[in-house]
Z-matrix of the N, CA and C atoms (Angstrom, degrees):
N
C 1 1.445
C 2 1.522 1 108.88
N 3 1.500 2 132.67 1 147.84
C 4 0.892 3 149.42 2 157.99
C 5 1.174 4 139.78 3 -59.57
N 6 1.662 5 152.76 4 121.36
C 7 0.843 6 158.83 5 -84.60
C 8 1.573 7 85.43 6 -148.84
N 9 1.608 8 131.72 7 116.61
C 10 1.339 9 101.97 8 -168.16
C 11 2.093 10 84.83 9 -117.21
N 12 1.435 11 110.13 10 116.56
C 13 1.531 12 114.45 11 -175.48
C 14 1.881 13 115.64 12 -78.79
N 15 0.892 14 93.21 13 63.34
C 16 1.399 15 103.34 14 -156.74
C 17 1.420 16 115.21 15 -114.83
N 18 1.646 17 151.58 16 150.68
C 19 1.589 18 110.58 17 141.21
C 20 1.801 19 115.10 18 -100.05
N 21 1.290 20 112.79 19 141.68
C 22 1.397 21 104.88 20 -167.37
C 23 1.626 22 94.53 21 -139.40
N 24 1.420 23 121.44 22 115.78
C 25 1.341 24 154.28 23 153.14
C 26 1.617 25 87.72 24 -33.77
N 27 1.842 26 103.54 25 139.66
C 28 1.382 27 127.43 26 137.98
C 29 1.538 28 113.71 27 -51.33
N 30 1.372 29 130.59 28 -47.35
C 31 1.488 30 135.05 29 177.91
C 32 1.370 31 104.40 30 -68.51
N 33 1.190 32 135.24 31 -15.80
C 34 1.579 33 116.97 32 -162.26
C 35 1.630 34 93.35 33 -116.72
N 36 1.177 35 121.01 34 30.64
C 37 1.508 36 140.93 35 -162.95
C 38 1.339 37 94.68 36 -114.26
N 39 1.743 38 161.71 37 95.20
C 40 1.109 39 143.98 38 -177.87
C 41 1.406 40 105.50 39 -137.57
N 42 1.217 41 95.66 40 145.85
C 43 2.034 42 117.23 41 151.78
C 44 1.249 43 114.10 42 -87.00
N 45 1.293 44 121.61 43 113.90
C 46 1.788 45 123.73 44 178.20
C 47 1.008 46 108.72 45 -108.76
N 48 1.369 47 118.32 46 146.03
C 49 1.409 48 120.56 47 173.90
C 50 1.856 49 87.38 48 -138.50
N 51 1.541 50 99.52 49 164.94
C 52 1.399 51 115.37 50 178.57
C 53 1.043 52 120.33 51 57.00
N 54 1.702 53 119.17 52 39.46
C 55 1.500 54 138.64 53 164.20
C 56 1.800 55 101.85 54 -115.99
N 57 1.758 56 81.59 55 131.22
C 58 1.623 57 91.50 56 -163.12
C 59 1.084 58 117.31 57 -111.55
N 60 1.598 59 123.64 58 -8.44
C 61 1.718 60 152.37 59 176.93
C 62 1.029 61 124.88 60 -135.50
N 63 1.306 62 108.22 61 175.39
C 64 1.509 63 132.12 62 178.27
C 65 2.195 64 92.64 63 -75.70
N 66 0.991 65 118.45 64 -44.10
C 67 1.889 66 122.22 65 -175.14
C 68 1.465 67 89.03 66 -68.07
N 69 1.223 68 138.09 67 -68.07
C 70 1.732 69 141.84 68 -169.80
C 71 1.776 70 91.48 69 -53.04
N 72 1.176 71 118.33 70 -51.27
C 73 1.533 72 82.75 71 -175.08
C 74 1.444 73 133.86 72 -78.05
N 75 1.809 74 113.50 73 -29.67
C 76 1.215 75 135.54 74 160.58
C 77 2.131 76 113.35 75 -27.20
N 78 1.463 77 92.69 76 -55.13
C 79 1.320 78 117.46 77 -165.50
C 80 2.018 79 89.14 78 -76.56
N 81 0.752 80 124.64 79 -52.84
C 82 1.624 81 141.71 80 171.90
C 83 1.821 82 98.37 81 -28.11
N 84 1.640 83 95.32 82 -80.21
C 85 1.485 84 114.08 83 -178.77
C 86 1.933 85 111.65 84 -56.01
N 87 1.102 86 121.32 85 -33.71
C 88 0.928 87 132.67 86 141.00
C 89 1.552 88 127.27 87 -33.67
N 90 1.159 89 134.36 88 -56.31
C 91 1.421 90 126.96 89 -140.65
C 92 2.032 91 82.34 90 -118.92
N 93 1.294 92 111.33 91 -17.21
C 94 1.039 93 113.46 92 171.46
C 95 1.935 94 116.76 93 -71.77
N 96 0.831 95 110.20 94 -50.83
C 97 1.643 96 129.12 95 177.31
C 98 1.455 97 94.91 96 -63.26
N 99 1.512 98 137.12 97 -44.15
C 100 1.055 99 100.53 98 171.87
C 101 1.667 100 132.66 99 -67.71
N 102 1.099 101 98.44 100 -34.21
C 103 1.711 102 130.09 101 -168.52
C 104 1.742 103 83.32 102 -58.74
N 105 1.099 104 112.31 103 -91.92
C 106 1.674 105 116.90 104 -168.20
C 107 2.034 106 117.83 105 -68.70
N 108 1.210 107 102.79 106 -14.54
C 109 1.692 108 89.32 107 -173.98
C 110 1.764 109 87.41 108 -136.53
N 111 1.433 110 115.00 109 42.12
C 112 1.634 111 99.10 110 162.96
C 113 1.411 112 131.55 111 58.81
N 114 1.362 113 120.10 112 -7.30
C 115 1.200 114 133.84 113 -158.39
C 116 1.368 115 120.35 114 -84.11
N 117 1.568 116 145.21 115 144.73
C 118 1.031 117 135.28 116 -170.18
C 119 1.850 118 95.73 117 -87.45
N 120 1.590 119 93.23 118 126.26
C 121 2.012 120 106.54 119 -172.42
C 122 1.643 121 89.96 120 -80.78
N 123 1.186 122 156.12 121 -42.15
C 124 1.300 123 150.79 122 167.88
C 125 1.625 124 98.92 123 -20.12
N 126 1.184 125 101.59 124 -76.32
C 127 1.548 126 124.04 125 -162.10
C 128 1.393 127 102.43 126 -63.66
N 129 1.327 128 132.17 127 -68.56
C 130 1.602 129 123.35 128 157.01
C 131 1.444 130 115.94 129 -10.77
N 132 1.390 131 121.90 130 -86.58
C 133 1.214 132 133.11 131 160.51
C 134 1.685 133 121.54 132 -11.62
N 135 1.075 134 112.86 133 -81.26
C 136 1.312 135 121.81 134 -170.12
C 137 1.695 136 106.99 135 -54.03
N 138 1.509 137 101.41 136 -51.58
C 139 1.222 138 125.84 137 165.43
C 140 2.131 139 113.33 138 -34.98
N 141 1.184 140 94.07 139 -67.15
C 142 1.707 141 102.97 140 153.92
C 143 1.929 142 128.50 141 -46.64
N 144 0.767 143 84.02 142 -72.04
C 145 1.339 144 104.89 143 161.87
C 146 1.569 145 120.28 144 -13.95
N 147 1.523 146 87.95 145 -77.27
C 148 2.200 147 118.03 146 -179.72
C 149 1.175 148 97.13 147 -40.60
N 150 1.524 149 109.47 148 -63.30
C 151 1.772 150 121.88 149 -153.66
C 152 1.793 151 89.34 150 -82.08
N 153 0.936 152 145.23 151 -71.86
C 154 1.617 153 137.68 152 176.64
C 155 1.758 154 99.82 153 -19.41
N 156 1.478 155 115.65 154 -57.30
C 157 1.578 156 98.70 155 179.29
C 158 1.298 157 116.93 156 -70.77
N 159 1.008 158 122.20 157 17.50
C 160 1.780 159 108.83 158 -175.45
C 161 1.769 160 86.47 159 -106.13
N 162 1.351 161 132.66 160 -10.84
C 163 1.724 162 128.44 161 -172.28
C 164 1.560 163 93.38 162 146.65
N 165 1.312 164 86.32 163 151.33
C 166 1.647 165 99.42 164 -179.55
C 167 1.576 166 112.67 165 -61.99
N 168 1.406 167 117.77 166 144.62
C 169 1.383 168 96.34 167 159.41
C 170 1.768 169 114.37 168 -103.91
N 171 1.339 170 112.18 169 39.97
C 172 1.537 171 111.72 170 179.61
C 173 1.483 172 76.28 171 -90.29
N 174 1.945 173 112.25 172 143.44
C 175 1.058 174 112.05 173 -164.66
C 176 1.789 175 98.75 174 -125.50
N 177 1.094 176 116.88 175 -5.15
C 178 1.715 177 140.33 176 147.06
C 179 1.687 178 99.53 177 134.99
N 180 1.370 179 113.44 178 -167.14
C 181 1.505 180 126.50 179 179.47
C 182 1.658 181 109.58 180 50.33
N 183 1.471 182 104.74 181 30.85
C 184 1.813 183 118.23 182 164.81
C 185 1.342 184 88.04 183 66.47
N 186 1.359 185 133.24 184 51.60
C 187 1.733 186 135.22 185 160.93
C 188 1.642 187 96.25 186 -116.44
N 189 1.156 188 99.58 187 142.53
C 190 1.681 189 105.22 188 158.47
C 191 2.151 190 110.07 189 -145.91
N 192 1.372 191 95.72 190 145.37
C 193 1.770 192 90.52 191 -178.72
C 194 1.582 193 102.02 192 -134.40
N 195 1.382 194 101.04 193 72.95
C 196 1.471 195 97.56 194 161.80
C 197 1.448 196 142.48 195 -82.15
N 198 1.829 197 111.71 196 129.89
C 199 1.428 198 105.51 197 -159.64
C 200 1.656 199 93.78 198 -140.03
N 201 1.206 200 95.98 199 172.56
C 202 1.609 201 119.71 200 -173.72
C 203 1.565 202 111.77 201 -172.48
N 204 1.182 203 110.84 202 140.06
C 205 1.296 204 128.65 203 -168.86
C 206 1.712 205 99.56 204 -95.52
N 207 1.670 206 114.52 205 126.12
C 208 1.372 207 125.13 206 179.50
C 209 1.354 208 111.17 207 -115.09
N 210 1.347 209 138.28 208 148.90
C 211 1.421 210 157.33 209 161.29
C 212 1.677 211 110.12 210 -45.07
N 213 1.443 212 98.68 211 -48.22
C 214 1.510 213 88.69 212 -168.25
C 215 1.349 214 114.64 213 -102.35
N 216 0.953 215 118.32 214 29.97
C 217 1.670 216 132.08 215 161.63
C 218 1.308 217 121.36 216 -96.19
N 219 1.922 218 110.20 217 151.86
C 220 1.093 219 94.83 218 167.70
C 221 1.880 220 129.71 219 -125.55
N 222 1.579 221 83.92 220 18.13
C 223 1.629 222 117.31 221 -157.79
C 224 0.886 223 101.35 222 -151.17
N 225 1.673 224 110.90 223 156.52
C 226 1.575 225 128.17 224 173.46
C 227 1.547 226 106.02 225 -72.08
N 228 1.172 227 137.96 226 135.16
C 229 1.317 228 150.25 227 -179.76
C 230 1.640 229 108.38 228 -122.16
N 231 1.120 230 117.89 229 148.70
C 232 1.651 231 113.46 230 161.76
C 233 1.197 232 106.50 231 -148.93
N 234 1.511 233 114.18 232 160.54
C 235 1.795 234 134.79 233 178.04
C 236 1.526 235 90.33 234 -128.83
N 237 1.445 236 98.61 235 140.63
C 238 1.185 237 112.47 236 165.72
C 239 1.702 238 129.14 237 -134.17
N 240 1.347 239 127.74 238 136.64
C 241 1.322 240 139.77 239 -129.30
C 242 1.425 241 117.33 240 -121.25
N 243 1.333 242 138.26 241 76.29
C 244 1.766 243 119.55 242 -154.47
C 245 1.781 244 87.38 243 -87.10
N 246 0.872 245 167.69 244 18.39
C 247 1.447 246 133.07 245 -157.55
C 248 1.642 247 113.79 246 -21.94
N 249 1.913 248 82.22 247 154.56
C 250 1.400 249 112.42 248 175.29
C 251 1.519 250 114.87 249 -67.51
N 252 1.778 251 119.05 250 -44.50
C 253 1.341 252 119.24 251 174.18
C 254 1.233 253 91.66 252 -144.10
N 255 1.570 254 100.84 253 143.68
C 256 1.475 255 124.47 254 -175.17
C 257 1.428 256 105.95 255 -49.39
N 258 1.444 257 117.63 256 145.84
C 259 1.207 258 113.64 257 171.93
C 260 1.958 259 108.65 258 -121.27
N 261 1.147 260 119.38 259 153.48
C 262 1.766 261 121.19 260 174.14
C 263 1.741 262 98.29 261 -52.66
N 264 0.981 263 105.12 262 120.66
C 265 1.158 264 112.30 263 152.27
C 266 2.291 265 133.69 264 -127.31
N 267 1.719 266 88.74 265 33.28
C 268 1.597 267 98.27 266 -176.65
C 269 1.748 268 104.03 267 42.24
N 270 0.880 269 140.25 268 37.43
C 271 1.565 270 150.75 269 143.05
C 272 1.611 271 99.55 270 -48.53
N 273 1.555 272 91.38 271 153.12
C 274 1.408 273 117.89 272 -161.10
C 275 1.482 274 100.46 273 -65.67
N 276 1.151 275 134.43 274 -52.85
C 277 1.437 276 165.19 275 -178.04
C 278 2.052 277 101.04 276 -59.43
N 279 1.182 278 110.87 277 -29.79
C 280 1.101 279 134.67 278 179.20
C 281 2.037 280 98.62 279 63.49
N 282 1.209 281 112.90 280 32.39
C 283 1.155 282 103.24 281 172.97
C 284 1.604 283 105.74 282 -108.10
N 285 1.486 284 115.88 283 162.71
C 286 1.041 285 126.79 284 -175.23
C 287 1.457 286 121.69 285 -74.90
N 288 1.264 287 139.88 286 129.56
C 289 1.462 288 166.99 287 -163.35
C 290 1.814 289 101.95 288 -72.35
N 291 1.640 290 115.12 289 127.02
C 292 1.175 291 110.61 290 176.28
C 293 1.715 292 90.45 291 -138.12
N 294 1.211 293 129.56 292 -1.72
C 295 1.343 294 131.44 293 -177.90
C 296 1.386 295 106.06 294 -133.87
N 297 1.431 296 117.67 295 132.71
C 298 1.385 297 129.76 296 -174.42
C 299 1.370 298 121.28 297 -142.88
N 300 1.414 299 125.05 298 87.32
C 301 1.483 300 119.46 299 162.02
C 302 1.559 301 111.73 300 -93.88
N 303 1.467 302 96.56 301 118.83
C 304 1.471 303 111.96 302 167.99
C 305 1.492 304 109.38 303 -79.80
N 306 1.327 305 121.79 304 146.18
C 307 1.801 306 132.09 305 168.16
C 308 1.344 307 118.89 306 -109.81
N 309 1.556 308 136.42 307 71.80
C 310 1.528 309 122.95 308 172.08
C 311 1.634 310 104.02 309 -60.49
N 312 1.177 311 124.10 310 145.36
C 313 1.258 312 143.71 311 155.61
C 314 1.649 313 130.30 312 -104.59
N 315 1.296 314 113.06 313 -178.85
C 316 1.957 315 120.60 314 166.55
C 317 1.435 316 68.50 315 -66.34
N 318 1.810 317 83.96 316 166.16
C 319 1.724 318 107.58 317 161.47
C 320 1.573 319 86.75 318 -74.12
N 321 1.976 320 120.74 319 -49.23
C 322 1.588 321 98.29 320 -157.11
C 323 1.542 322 115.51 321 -86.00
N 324 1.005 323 130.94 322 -1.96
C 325 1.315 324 151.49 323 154.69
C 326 1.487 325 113.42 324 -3.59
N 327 1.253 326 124.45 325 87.07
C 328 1.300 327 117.60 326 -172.03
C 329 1.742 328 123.98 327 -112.84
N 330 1.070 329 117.08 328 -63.26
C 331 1.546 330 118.51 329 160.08
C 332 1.553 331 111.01 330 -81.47
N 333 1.232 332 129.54 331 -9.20
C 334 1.305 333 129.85 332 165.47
C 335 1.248 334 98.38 333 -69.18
N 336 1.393 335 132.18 334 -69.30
C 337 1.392 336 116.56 335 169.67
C 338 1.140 337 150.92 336 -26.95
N 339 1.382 338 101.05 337 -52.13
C 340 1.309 339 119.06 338 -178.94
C 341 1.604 340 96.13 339 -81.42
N 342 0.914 341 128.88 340 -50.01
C 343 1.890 342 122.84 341 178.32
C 344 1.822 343 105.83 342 -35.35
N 345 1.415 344 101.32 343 -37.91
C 346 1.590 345 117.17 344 -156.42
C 347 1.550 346 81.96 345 -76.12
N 348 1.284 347 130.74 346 -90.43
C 349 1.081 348 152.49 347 -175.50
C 350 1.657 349 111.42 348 -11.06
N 351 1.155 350 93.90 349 -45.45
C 352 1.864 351 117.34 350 -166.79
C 353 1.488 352 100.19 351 -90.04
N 354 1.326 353 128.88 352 -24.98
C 355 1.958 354 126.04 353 170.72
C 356 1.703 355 89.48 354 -84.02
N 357 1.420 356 117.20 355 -44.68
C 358 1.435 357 88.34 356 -156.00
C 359 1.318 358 118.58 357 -69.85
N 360 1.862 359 117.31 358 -18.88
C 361 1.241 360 125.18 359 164.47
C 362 1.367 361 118.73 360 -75.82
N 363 1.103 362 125.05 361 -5.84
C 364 1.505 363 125.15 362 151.32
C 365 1.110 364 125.32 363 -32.30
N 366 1.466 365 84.37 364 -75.14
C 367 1.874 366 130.06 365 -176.76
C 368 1.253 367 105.33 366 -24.74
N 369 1.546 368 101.75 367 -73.28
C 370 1.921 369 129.45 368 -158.65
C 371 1.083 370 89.44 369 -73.21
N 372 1.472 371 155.26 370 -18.88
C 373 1.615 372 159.03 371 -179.54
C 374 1.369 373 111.60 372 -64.40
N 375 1.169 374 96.74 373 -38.16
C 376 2.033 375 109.33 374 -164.99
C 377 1.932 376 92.45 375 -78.18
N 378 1.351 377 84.74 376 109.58
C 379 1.910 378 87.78 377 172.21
C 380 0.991 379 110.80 378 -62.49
N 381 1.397 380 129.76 379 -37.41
C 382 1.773 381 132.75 380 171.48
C 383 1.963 382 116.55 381 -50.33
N 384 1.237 383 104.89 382 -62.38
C 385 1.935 384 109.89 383 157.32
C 386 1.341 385 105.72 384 -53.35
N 387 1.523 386 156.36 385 -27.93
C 388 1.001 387 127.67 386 179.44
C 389 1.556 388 119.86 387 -86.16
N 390 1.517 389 103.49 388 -50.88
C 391 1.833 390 87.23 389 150.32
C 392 0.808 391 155.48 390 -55.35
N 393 1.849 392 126.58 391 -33.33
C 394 0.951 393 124.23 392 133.73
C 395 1.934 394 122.63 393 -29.87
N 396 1.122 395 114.96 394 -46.24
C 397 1.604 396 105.58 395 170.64
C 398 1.509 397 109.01 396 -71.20
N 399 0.728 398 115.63 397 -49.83
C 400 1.843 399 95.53 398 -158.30
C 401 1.515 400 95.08 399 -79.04
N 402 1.584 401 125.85 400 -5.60
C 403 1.677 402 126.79 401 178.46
C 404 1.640 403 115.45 402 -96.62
N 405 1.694 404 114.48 403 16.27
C 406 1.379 405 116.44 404 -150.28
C 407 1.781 406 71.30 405 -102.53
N 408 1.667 407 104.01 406 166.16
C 409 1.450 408 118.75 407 -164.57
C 410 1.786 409 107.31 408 -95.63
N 411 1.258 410 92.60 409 -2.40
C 412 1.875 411 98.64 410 -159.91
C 413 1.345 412 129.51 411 178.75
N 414 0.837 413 133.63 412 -165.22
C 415 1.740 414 127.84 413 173.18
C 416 1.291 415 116.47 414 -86.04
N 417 1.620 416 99.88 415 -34.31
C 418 2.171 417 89.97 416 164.77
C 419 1.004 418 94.90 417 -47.33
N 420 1.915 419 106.63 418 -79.47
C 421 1.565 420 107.49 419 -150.08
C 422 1.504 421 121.79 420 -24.58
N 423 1.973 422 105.12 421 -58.65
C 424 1.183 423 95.07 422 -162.74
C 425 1.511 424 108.14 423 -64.64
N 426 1.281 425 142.72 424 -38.83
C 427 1.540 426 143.07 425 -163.80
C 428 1.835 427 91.49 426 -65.73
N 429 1.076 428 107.29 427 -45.89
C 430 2.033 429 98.42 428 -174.21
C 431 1.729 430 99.23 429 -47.65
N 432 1.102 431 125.09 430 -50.79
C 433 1.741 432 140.56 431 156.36
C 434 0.889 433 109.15 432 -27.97
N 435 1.470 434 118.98 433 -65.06
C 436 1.811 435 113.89 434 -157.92
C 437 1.534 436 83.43 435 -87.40
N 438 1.132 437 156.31 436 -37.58
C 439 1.437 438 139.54 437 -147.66
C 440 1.777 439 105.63 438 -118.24
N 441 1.556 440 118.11 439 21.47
C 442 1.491 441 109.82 440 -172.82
C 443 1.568 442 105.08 441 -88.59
N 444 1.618 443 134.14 442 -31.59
C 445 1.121 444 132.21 443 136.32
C 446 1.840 445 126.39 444 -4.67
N 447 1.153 446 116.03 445 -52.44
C 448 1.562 447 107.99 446 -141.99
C 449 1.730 448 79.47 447 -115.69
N 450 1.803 449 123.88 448 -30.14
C 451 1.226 450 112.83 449 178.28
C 452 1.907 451 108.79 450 -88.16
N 453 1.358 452 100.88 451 10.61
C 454 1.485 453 90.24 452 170.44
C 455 2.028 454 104.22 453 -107.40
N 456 1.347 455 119.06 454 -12.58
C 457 1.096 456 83.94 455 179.85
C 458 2.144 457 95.89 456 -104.13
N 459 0.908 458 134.18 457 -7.98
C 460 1.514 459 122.25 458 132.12
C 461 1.366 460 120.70 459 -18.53
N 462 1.378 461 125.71 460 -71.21
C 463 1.146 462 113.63 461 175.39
C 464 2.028 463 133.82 462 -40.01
């Protein structure tokens, strides 16, 4: 399992339902970062947005890891997204997205990023972690998942 270098909130841990796009989730991951990590959701957003036009980041097998580098950070942060029904997200695979870890970063954040970027696509790689995600009972479950890595080498 993968090491996810990140900090990621129990609150920024969600089950969505009644997200119908690739904009509903952007705006989602967005409104979430402000709510739990203080963050201006404008800037998230747009921030999302930029990097979405340069190529999708749905990376196929209904995974997507959208990230963008922000000013007023000083650490890698992530939200993470199960939806209820897949939504389009222009993924390579052209299939629709039911798992979503977003990556805010520093704006100057450079191999920190990319380190971040490169575990979390690990992560979503392991067919075993993805069932386990979309088979987890709730928002513990899934966060005990996303965070059993960093509380096992704590121990």
């Amino acid at each position: 399992m993968t090491d996810l270098p990140v900090r990621l909130e129990l609150a920024a841990v969600r089950d969505c339902q009644d997200i119908g796009n690739k904009s509903d989730i952007l705006r989602t991951i967005a409104r979430i970062g402000e709510e739990c990590y203080r963050l201006d959701a404008e800037a998230i957003r747009t921030g999302l947005e930029a990097r979405e036009a340069l190529g999708s980041t749905g990376f196929g097998r209904a995974v997507a890891i959208p990230h963008a580098k922000l000013p007023d950070i000083d650490h890698c942060i992530g939200i993470f997204l199960r939806l209820s029904e897949p939504a389009p997200f222009e993924a390579h695979d052209g299939k629709p997205v039911d798992l979503i870890f977003a990556l805010l970063s520093p704006e100057k954040s450079g191999v920190e990023h990319l380190k971040a970027l490169a575990a979390a696509s690990r992560f979503l790689r392991d067919d075993n972690m993805v069932a386990k995600l979309r088979g987890a009972s709730g928002q513990d479950a899934l966060y005990a998942l996303l965070s059993k890595q960093r509380e096992q080498r704590a121990a």
